[in-house]
C-alpha positions in Angstrom: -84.2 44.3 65.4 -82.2 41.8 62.8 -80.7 39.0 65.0 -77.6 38.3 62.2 -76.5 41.7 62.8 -78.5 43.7 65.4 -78.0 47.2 63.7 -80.4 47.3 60.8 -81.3 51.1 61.0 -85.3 51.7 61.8 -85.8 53.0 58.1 -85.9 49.5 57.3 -88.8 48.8 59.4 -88.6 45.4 61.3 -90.2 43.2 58.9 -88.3 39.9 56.9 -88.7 41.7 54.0 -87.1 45.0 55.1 -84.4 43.2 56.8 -83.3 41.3 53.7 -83.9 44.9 52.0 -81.0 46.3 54.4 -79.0 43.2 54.0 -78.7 43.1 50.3 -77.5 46.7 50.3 -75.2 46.4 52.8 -73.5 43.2 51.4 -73.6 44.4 47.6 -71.7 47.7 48.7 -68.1 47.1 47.4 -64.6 47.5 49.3 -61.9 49.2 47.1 -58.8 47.1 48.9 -55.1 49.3 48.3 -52.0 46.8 48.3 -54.4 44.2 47.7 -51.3 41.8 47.0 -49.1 43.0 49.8 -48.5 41.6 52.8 -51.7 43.1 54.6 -53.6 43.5 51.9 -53.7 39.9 51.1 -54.9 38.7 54.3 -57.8 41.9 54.1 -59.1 40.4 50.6 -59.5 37.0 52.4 -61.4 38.2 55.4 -63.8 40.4 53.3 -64.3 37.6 50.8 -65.1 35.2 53.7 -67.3 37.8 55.1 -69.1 38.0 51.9 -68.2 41.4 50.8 -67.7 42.1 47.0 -64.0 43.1 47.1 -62.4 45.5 44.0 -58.4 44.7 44.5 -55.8 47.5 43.2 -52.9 46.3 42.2 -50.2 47.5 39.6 -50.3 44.4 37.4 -53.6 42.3 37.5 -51.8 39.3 35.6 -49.6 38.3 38.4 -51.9 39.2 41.7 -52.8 36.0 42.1 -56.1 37.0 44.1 -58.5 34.6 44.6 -61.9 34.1 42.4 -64.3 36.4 43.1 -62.1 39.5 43.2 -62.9 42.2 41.2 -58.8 42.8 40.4 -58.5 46.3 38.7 -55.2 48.0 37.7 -54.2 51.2 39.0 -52.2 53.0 40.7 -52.4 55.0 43.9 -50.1 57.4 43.0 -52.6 58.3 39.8 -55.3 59.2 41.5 -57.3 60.2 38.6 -57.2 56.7 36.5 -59.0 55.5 39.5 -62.7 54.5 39.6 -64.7 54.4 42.8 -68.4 53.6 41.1 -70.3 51.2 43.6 -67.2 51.5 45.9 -68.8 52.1 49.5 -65.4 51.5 51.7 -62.1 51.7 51.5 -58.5 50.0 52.9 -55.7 52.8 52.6 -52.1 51.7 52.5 -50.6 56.0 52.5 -47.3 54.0 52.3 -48.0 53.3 48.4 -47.5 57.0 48.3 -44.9 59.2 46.6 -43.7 60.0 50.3 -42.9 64.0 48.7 -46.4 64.1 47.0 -48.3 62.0 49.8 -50.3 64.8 51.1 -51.3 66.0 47.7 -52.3 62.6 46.3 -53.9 61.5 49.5 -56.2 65.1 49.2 -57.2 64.2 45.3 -57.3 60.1 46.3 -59.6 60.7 49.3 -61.6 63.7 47.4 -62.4 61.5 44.8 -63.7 58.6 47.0 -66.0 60.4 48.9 -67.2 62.2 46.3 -68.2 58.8 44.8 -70.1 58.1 47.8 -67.6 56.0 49.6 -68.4 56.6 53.7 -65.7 54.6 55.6 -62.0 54.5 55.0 -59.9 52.3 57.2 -56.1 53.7 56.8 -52.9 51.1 57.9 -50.3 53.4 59.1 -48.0 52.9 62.4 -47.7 53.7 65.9 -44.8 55.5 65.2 -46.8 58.5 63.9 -47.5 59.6 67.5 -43.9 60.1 68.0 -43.0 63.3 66.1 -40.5 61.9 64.3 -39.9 63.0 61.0 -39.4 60.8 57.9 -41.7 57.9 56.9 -43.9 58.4 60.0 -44.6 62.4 59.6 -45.9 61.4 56.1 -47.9 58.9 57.3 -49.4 61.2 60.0 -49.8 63.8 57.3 -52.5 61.3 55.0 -54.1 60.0 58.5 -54.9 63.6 58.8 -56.5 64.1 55.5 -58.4 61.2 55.8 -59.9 62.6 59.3 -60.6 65.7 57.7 -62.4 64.2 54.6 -66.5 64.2 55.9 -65.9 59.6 55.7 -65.9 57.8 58.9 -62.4 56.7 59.6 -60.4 54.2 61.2 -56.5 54.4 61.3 -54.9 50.4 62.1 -51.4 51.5 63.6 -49.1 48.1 64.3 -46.1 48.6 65.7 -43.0 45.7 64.7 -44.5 43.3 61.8 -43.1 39.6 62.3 -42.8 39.3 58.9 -39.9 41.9 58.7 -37.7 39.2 60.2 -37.5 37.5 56.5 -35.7 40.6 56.0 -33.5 41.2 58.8 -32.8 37.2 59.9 -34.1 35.2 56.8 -31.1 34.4 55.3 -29.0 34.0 58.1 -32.1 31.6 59.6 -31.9 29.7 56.3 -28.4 28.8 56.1 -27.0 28.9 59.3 -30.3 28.4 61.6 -28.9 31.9 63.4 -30.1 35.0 64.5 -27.6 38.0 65.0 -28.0 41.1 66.7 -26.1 43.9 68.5 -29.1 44.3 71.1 -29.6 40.9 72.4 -31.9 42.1 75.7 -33.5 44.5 73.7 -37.4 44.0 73.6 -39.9 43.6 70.6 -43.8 42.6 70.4 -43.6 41.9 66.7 -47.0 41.1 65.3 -48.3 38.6 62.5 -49.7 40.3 59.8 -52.9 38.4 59.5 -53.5 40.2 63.0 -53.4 43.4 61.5 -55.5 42.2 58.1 -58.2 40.9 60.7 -58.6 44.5 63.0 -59.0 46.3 59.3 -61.7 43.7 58.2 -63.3 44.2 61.3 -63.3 48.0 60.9 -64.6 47.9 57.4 -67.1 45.9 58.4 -68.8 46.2 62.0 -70.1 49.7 63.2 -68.6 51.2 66.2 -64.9 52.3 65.0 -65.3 55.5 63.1 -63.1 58.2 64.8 -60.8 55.4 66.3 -56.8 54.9 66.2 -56.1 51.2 67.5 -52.2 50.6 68.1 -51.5 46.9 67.7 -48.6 44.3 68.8 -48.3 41.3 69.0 -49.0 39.1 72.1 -45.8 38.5 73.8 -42.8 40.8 74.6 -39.7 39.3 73.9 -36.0 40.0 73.9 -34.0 39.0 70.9 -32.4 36.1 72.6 -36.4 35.1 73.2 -37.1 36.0 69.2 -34.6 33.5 68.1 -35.7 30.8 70.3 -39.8 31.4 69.7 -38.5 31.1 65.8 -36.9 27.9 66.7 -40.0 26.9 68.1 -42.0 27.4 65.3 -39.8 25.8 62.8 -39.2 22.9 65.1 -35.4 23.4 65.0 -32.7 25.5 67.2 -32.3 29.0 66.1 -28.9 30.3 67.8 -28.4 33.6 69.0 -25.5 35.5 68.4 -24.6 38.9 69.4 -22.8 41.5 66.9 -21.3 45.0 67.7 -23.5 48.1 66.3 -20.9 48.0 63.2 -21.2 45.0 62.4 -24.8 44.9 62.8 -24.8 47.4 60.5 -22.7 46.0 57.8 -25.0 42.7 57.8 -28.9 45.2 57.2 -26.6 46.4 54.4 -25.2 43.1 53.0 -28.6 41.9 53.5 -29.9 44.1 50.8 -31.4 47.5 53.2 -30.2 51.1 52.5 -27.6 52.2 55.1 -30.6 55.0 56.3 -33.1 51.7 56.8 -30.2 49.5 58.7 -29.5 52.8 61.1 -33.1 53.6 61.7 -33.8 50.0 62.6 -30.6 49.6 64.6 -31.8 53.3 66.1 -35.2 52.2 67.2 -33.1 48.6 68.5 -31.2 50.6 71.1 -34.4 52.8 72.5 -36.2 49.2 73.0 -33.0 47.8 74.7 -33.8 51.4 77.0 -37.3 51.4 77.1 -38.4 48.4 76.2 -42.4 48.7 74.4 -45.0 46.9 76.3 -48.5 44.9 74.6 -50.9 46.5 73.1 -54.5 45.0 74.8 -56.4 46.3 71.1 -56.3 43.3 69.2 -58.0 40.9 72.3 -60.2 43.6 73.3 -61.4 43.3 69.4 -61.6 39.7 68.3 -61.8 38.2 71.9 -58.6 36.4 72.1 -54.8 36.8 72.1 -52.9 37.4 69.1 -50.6 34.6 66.9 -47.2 34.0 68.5 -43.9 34.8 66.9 -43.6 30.8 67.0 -47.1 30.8 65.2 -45.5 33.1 62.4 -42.6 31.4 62.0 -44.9 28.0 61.0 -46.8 29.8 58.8 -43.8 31.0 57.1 -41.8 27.8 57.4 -41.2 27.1 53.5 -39.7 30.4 53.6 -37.0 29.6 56.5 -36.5 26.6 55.3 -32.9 25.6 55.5 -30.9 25.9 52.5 -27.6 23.9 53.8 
């Protein structure tokens, strides 16, 4: 048996020769990566290129991806299934929230279809752990193209995070930039926000390593924390105070608006807010049971994205 990787199938023999045989198919067979320049995707690329992986990146508009060298960066679209190619493409990243949400099914059948018809064998999907909760909306599409994909013959792997860290750019960033403030109208309310190189690494390791088809793996971060605790582990991070300030729900409201999110978003979030403040979530034990240690902090996220809290006053 190889010792780099210990699952060389027997059809190889046990030879050198036939273990670099299985090794330079295995390492030539290219990853089709969706959202290759969003805020998973990005992280993905890296891991499979460090892995040494050929990687084929979709993206909308190759001249401003940015990906590294060695990318094979393609244009397309996934909601135009048919301008895609999947020739030499053995696994793919899925990111169903590309999708046309009222044609998701539809273009996840003919998207899916296509791939394994191509010969691609393993699709790892990034949807959320909301889709267990019935709810409709954003998560019953997503649970509608996690259930084409199980259906499509490819071994499968859905990567389900709960809270990403990074949404706090959205929700907090501006008031963290010029007033070094959080605000929110549930201040005991829990979160286990995770980083999203946390999730990028459980997909690599999915696409990659044997042993995952057929598996769901709901991911958090590390640490439950109350918003109160949020602010402060951001202050940490940045090396500064963060204050915490409380707001009513209308008020709360008014600022996910001012803020740039549609009043459905800013009630949704606030929505979810208040069950957490209930019932608060508890951490996931997927991501250490996987890599073999704890997840980044919230105080590790906020110095990685520093620059982008930086104080603007």
């Amino acid at each position: 048996m190889c010792e780099v990787c210990r699952t060389c199938p027997t059809v190889f023999g046990s030879g050198p020769a036939s273990i670099v045989r299985f090794h330079t198919m295995r390492f030539s067979m290219t990853i089709l990566v969706t959202g290759a320049t969003g805020t998973v995707g990005r992280h993905v690329v890296d891991r499979l290129l460090a892995a040494g992986r050929p990687v084929r990146a979709l993206t909308r508009n190759p001249q401003t991806a940015g990906l590294p060298e060695g990318v094979d960066v393609v244009q397309g679209d996934l909601n135009r299934p048919g301008d895609l190619s999947f020739d030499g493409v053995r696994g793919v990243y899925l990111v169903p929230g590309i999708f046309d949400p009222e044609h998701a099914t539809d273009l996840a059948e003919d998207l899916v279809g296509r791939a394994v018809a191509a010969g691609v064998g393993r699709i790892v999907s990034l949807t959320s752990s909301g889709v267990t909760t019935g709810r409709a909306g954003f998560y019953e599409v997503l649970h509608a193209v996690e259930q084409v994909v199980e259906k499509s013959g490819a071994a499968w792997t859905h990567v389900r995070p709960g809270e990403f860290a990074i949404n706090k750019l959205d929700f907090w960033g501006e008031s963290i930039r010029t007033e070094g403030v959080v605000r929110n109208a549930y201040p005991d309310g829990v979160g286990v926000p995770i980083h999203e190189a946390d999730i990028a690494e459980v997909a690599a390791i999915a696409l990659l390593r044997d042993g995952h088809a057929g598996r769901a793996y709901d991911l958090t971060g590390p640490e439950a924390l109350t918003h109160r605790q949020q602010a402060e582990a951001i202050g940490t991070g940045l090396g500064r105070t963060i204050a915490f300030e409380g707001l009513t729900y209308g008020r709360a409201r008014r600022a996910y608006i001012e803020a740039g999110l549609p009043m459905e978003i800013a009630e949704f979030i606030l929505g979810y807010q208040a069950e957490y403040a209930e019932e608060p979530p508890s951490v996931s034990p997927t991501f250490e049971q996987l890599t073999g240690r704890k997840g980044r902090t919230l105080a590790q996220w906020a110095t990685d994205h520093a620059a982008e809290l930086a104080p603007t006053a």
